[in-house]
Short mmCIF file of the C-alpha atoms (twelve columns), coordinates in Angstrom:
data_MODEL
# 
_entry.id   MODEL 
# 
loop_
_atom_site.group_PDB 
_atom_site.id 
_atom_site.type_symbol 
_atom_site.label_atom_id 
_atom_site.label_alt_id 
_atom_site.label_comp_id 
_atom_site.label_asym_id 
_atom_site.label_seq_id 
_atom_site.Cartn_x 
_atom_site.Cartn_y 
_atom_site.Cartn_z 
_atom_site.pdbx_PDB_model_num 
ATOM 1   C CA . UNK A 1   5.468   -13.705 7.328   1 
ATOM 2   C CA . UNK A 2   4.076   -16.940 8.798   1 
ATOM 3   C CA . UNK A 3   6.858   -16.866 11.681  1 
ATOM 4   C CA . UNK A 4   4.669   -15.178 14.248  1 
ATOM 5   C CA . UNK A 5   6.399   -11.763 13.348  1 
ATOM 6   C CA . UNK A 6   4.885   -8.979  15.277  1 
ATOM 7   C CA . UNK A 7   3.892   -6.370  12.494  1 
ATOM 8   C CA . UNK A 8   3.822   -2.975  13.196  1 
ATOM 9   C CA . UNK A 9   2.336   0.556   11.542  1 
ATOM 10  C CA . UNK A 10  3.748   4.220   12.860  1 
ATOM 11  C CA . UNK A 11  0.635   5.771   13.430  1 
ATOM 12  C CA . UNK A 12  -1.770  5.054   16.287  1 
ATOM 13  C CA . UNK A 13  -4.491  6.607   18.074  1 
ATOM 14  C CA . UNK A 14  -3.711  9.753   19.584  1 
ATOM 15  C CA . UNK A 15  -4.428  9.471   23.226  1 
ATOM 16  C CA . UNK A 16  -6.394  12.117  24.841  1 
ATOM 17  C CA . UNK A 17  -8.290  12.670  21.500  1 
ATOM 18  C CA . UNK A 18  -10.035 15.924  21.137  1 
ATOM 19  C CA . UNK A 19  -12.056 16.055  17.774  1 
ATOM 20  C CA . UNK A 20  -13.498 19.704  18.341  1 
ATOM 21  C CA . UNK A 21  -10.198 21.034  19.516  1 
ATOM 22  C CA . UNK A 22  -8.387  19.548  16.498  1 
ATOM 23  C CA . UNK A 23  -11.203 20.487  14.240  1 
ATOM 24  C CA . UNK A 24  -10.736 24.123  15.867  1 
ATOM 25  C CA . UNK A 25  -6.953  24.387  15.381  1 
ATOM 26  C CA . UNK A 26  -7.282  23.004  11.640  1 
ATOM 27  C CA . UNK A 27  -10.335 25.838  11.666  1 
ATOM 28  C CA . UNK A 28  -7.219  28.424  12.233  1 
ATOM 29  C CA . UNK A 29  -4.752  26.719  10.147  1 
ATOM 30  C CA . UNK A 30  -6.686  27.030  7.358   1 
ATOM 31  C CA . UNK A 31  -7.747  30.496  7.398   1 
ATOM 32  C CA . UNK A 32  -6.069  33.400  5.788   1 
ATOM 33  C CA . UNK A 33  -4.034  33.654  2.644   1 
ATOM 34  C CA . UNK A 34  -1.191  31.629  4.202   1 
ATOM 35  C CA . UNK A 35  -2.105  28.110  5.992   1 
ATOM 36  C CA . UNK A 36  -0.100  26.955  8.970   1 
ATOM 37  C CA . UNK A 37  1.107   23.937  7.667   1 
ATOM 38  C CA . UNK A 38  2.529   22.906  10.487  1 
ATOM 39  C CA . UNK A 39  -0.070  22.455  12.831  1 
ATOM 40  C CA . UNK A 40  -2.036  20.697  9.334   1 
ATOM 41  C CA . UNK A 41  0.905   17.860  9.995   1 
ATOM 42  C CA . UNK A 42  1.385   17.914  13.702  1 
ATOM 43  C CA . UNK A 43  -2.446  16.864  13.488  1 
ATOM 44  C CA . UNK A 44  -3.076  15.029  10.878  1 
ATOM 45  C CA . UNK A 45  0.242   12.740  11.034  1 
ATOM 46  C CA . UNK A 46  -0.782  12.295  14.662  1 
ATOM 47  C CA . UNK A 47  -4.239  10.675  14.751  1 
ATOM 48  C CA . UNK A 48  -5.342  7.489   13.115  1 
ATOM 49  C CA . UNK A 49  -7.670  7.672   9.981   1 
ATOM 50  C CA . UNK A 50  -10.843 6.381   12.602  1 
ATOM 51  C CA . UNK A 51  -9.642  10.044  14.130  1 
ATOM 52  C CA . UNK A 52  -9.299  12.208  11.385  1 
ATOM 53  C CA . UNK A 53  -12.861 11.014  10.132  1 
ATOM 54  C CA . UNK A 54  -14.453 12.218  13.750  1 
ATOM 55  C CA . UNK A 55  -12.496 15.104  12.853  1 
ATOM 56  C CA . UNK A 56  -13.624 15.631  9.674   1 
ATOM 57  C CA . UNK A 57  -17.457 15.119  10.558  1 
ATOM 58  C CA . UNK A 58  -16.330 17.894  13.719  1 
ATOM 59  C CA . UNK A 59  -14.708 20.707  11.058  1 
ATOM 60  C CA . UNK A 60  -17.702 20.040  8.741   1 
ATOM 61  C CA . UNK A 61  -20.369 20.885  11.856  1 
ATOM 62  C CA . UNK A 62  -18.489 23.615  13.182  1 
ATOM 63  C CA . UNK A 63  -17.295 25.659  9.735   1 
ATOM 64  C CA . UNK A 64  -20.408 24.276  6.984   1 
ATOM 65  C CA . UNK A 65  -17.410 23.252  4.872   1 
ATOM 66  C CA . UNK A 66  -16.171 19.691  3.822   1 
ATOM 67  C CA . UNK A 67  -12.713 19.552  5.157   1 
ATOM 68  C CA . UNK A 68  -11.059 17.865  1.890   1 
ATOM 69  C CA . UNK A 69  -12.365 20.539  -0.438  1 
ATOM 70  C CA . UNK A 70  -10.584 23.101  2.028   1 
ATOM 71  C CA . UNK A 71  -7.381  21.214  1.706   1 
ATOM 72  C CA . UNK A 72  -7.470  21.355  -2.036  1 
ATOM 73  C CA . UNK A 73  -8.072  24.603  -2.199  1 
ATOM 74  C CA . UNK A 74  -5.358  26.312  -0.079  1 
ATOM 75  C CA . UNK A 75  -2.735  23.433  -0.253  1 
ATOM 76  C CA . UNK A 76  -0.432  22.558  -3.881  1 
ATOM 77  C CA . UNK A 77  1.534   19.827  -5.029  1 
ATOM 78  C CA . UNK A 78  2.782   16.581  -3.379  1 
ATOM 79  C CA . UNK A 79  1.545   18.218  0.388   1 
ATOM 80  C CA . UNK A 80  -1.955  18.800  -0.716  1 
ATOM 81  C CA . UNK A 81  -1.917  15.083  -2.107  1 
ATOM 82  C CA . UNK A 82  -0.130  13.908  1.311   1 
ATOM 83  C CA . UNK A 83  -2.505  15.931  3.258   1 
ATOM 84  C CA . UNK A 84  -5.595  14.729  1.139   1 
ATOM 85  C CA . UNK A 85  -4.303  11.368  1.045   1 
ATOM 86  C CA . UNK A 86  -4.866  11.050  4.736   1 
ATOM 87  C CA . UNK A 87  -8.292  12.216  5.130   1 
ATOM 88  C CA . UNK A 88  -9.911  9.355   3.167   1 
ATOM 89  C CA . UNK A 89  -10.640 6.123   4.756   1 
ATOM 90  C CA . UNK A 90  -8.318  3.427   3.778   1 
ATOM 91  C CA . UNK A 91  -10.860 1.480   1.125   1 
ATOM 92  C CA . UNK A 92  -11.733 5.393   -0.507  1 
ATOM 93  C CA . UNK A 93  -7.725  6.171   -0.931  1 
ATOM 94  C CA . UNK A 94  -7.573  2.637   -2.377  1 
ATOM 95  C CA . UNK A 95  -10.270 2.945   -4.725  1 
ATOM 96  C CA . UNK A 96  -9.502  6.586   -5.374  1 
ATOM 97  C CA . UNK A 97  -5.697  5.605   -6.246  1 
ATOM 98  C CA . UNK A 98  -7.093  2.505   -8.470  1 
ATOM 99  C CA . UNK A 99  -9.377  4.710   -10.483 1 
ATOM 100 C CA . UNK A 100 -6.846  7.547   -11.024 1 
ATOM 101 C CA . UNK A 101 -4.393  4.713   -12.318 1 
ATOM 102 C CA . UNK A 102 -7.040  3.526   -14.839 1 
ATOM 103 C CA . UNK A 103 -8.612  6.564   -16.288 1 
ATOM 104 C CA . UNK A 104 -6.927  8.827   -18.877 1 
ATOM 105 C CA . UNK A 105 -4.898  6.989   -21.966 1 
ATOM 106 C CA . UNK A 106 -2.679  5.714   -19.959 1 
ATOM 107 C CA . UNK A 107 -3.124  3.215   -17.469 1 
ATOM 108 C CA . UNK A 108 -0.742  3.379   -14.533 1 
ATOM 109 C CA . UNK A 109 -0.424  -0.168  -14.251 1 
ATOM 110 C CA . UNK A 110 2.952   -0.385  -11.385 1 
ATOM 111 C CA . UNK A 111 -0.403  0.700   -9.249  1 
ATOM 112 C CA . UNK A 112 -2.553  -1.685  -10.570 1 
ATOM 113 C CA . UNK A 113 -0.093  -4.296  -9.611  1 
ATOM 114 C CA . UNK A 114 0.916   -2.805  -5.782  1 
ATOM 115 C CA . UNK A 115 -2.404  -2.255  -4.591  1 
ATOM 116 C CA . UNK A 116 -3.861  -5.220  -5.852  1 
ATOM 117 C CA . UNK A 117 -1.534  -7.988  -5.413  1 
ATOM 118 C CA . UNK A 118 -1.144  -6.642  -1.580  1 
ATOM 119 C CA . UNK A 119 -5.167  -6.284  -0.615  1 
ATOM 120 C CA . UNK A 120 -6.587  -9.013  1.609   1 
ATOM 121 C CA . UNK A 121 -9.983  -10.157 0.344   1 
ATOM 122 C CA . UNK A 122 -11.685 -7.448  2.629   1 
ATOM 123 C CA . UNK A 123 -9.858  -4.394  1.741   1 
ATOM 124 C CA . UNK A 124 -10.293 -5.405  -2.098  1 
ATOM 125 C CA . UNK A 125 -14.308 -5.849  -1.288  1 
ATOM 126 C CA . UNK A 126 -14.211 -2.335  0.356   1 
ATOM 127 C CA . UNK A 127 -12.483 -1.078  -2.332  1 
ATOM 128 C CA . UNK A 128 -14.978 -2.149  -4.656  1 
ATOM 129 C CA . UNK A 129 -18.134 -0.898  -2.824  1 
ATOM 130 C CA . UNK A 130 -16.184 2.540   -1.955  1 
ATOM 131 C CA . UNK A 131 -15.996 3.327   -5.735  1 
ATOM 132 C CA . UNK A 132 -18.264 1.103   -7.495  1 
ATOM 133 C CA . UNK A 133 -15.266 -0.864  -8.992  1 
ATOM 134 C CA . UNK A 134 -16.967 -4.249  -9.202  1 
ATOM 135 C CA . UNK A 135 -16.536 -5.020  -12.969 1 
ATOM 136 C CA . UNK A 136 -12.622 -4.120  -12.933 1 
ATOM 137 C CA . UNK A 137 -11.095 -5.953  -10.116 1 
ATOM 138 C CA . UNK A 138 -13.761 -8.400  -9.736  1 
ATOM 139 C CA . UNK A 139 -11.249 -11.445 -10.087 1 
ATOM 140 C CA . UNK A 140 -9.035  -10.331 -7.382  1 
ATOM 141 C CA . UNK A 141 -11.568 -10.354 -4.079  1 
ATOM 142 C CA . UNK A 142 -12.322 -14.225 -4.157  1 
ATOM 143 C CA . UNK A 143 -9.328  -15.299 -2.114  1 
ATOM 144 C CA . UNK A 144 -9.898  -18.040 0.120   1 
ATOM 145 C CA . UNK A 145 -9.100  -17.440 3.660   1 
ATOM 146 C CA . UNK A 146 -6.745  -18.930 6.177   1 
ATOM 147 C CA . UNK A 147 -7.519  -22.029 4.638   1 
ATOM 148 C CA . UNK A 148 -4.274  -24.648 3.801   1 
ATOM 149 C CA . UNK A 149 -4.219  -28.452 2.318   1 
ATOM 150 C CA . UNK A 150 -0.776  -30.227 1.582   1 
ATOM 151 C CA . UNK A 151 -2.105  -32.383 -0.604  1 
ATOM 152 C CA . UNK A 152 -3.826  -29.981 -2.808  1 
ATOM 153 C CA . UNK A 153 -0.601  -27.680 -2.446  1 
ATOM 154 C CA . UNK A 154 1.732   -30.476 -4.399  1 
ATOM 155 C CA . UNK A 155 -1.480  -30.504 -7.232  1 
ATOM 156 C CA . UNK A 156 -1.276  -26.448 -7.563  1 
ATOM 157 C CA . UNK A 157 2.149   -26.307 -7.790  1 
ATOM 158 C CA . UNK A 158 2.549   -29.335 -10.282 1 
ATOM 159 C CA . UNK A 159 -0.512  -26.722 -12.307 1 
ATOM 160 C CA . UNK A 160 2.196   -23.837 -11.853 1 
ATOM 161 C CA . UNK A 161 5.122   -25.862 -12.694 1 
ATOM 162 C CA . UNK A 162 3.373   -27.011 -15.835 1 
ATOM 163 C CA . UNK A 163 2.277   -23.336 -16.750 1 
ATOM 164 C CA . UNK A 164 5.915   -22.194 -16.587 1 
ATOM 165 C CA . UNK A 165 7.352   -24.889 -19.386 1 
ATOM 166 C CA . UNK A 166 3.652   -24.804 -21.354 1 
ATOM 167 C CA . UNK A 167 3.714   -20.733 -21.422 1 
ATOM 168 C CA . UNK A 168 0.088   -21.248 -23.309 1 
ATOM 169 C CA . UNK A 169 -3.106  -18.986 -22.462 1 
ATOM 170 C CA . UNK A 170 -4.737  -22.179 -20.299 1 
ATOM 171 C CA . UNK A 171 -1.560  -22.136 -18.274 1 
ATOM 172 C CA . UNK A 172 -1.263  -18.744 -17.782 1 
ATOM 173 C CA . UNK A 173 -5.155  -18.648 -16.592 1 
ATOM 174 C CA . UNK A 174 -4.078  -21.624 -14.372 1 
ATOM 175 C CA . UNK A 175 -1.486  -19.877 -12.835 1 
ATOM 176 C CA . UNK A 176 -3.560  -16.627 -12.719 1 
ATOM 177 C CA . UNK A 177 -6.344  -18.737 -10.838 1 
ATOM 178 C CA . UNK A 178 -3.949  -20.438 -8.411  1 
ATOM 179 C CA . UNK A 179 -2.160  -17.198 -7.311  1 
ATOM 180 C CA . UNK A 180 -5.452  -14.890 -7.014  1 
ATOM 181 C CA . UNK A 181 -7.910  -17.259 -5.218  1 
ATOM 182 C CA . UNK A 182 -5.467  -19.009 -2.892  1 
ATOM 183 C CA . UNK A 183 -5.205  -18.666 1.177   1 
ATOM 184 C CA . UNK A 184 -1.833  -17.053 1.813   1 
ATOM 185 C CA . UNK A 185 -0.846  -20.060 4.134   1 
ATOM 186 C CA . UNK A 186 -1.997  -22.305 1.036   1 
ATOM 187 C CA . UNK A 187 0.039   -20.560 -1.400  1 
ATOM 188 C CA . UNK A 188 2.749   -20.601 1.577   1 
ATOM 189 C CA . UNK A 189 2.716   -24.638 0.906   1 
ATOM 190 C CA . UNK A 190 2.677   -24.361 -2.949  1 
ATOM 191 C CA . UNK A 191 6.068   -22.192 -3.232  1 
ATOM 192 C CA . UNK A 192 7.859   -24.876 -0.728  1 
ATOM 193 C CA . UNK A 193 6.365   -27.598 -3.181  1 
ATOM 194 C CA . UNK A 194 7.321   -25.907 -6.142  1 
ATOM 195 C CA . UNK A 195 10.856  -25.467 -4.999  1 
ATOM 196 C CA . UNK A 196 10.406  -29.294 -4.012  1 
ATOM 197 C CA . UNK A 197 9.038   -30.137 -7.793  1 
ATOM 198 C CA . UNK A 198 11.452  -27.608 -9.934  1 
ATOM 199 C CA . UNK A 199 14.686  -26.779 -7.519  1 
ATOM 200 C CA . UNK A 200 13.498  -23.320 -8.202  1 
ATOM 201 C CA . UNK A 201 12.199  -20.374 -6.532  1 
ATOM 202 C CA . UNK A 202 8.962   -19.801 -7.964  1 
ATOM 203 C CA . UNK A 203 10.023  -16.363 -8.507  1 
ATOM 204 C CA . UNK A 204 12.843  -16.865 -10.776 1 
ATOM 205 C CA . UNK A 205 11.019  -19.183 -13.057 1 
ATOM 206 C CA . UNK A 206 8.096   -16.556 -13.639 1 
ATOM 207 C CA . UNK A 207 10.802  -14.512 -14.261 1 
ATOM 208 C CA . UNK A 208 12.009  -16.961 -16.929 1 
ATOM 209 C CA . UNK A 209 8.957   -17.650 -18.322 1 
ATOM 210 C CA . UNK A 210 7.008   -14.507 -18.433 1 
ATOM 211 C CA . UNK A 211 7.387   -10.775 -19.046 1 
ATOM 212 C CA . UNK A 212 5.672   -7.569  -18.972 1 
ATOM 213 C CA . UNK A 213 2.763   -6.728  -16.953 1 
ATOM 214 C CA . UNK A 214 1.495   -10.080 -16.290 1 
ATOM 215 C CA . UNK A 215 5.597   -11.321 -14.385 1 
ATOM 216 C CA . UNK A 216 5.129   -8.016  -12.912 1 
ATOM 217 C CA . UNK A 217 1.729   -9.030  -11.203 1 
ATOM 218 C CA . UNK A 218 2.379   -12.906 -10.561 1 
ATOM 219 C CA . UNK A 219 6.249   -11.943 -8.978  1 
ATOM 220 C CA . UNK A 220 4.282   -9.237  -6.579  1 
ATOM 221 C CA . UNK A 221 1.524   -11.669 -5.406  1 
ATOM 222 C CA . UNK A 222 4.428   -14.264 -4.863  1 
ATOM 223 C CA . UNK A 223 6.247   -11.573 -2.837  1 
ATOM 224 C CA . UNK A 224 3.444   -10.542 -0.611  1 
ATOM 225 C CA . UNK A 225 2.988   -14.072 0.635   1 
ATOM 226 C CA . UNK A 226 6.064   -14.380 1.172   1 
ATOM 227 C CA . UNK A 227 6.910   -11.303 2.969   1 
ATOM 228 C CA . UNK A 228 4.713   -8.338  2.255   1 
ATOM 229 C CA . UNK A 229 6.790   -5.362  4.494   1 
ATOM 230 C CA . UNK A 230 9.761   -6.721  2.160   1 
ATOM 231 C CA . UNK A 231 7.531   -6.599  -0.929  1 
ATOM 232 C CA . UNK A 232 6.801   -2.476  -0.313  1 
ATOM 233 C CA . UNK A 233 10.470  -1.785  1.233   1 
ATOM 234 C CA . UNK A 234 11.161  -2.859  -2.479  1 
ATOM 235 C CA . UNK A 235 8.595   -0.653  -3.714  1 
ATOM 236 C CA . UNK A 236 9.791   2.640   -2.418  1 
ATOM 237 C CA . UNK A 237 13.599  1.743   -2.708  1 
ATOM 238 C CA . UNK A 238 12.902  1.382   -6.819  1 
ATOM 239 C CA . UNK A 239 10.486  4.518   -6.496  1 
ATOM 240 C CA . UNK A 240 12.978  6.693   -4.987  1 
ATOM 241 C CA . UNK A 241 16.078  5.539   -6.611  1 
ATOM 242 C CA . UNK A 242 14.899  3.939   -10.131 1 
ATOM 243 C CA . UNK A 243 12.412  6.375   -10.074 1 
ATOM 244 C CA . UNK A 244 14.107  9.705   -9.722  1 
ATOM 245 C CA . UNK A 245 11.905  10.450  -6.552  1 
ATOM 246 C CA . UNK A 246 8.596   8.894   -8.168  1 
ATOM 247 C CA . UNK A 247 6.399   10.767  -5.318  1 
ATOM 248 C CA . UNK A 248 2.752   9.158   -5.731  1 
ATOM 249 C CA . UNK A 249 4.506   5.456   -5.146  1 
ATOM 250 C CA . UNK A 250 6.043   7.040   -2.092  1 
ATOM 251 C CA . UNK A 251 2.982   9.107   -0.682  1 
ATOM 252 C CA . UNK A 252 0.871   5.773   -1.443  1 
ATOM 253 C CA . UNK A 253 3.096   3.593   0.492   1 
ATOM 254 C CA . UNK A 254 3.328   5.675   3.370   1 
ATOM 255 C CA . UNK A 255 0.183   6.555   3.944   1 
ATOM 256 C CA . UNK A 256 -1.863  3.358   3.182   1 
ATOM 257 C CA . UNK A 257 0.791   1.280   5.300   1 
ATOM 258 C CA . UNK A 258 0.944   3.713   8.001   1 
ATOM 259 C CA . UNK A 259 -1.379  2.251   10.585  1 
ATOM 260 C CA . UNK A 260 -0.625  -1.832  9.309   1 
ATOM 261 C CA . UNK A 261 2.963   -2.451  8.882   1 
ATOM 262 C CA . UNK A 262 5.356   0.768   7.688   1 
ATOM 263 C CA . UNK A 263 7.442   0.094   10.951  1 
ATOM 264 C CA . UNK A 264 8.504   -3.102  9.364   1 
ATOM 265 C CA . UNK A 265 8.871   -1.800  6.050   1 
ATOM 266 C CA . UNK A 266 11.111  0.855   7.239   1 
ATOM 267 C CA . UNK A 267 13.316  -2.161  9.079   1 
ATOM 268 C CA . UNK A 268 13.322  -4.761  5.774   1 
ATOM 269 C CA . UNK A 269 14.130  -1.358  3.896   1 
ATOM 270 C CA . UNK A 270 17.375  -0.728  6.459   1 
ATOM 271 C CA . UNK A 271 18.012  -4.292  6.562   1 
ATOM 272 C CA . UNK A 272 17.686  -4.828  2.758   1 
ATOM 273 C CA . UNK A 273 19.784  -1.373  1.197   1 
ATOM 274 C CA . UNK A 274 22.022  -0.505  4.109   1 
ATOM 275 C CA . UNK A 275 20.252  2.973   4.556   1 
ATOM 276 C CA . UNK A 276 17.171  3.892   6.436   1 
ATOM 277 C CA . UNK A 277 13.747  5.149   4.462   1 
ATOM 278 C CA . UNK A 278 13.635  8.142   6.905   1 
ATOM 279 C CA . UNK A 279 17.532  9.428   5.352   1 
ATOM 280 C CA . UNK A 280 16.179  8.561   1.770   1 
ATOM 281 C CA . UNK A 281 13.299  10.755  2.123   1 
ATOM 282 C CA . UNK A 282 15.056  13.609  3.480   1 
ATOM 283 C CA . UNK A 283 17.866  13.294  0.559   1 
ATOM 284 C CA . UNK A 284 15.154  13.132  -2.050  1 
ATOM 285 C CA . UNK A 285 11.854  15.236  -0.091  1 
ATOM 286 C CA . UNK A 286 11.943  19.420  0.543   1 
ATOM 287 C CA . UNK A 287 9.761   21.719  2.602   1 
ATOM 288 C CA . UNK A 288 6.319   20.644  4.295   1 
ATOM 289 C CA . UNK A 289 6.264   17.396  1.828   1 
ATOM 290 C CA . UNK A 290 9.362   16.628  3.306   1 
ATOM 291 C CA . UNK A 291 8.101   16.891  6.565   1 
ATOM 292 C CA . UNK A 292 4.848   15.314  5.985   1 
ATOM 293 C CA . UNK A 293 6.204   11.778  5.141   1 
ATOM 294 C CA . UNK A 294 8.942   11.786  7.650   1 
ATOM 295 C CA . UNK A 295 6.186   12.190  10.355  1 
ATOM 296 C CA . UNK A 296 4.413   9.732   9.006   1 
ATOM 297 C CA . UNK A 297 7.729   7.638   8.518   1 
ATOM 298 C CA . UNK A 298 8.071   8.709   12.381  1 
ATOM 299 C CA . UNK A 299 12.039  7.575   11.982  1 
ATOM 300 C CA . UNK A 300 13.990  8.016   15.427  1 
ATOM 301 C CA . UNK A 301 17.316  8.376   16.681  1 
ATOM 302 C CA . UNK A 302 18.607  4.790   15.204  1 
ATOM 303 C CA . UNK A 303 17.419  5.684   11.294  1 
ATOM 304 C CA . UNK A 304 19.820  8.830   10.741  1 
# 
């Protein structure tokens, strides 16, 4: 992604923005035994998160009632956690994802890996002061920035070279170290020396060297340098096809890559599996969900 590529979300600031007359509509929406859900997406898909807070702050002023406890209450399923999902700020639904996938016996750690091999050192601090998460993902929010050094690149990939023959615990700190604390455009440098050093995609020989959780999180830091809308176009392929439909992966995607770069997701998806994200959804998705994420998807006339 160092090519200059423009990157793109779907969602953007609704011009003409009107928080009391949304916060009025959602007022009616909500009321009654049956919700319009509806309007609940032709508003909420249709305003940034920095809008749906003002909104939010306007609903709670006019009706004495905190907007996401209404939506919990009269919505179900995967459109009350769609729904939901976009009322919290970006670092909340991080943090609120990352503690759901660590609480309970079992650890849900293909979220672990997604959200934190993708953060940039300030969403990962925001994270962390959104839900007091300090102690568990500590190690992952001291990533230099923007910094790069060719010299130093050929030493860290010689360290990550080493680490994939050696396979000891030192190594694999090493290479933990390297790939957590690294600028992007330094690590950039490191996989073109590696290749340079071993005639090998970096890739492939964690994939040789290393398995479970730990390949899992060094391959997804590797592919989010090196292209991060191809790293989550990935991600929802496998959750919607490996997966049999595996909806949090899918609402998570969508909605925390919504305003940053889900219109280039949805073209390495198209480019990289022949269909578009916006026919898989509506294959695999029913009712309101359904919907919900192809609004947010916003697919046009080229992605049928």
């Amino acid at each position: 992604m160092f090519c200059g590529e423009y990157v793109q979300g779907t969602i953007f600031p609704a011009p003409n923005f009107n928080p009391m007359m949304d916060a009025q509509m959602l007022g009616g929406a909500l009321q009654g035994f049956d919700c319009n859900k509806d309007m609940l997406i032709d508003i909420l898909t249709q305003r940034s998160n920095a809008q749906r807070q003002m909104i939010a702050g306007t609903y709670q002023s006019m009706y004495g009632r905190d907007l996401i406890s209404v939506l919990k209450e009269q919505l179900s399923s995967h459109f009350k956690e769609v729904m939901v999902g976009l009322m919290y700020p970006p670092p909340s639904y991080d943090a609120h994802e990352l503690w759901h996938a660590m609480k309970g016996a079992g650890t849900d750690e293909n979220c672990l890996i997604e959200i934190l091999a993708s953060r940039t050192n300030g969403e990962i601090f925001q994270m962390r002061e959104a839900y007091c998460l300090r102690k568990e993902i500590h190690k992952y929010a001291n990533r230099e920035e923007g910094y790069s050094d060719p010299a130093m690149a050929a030493q860290d990939a010689m360290v990550l070279w080493e680490a994939c023959q050696q396979k000891t615990g030192e190594h694999k700190t090493m290479m933990q170290m390297i790939l957590c604390n690294k600028s992007y455009p330094q690590l950039w440098l490191v996989f073109q020396e590696f290749q340079n050093i071993s005639g090998q995609d970096l890739v492939d020989a964690i994939n040789d060297c290393y398995d479970g959780y730990f390949q899992e999180l060094l391959v997804a830091i590797v592919r989010c340098v090196q292209d991060k809308p191809s790293y989550f176009a990935y991600k929802l392929y496998r959750a919607i096809h490996d997966f049999g439909f595996h909806n949090k992966t899918v609402i998570r995607i969508l909605i925390a890559r919504s305003e940053i770069d889900l219109m280039t997701i949805r073209r390495r998806y198209k480019e990289r599996f022949g269909k578009s994200l916006f026919h898989d959804i509506k294959n695999f998705a029913s009712g309101h969900y359904e919907k919900a994420l192809l609004a947010i998807c916003a697919g046009d006339v080229e992605d049928y």
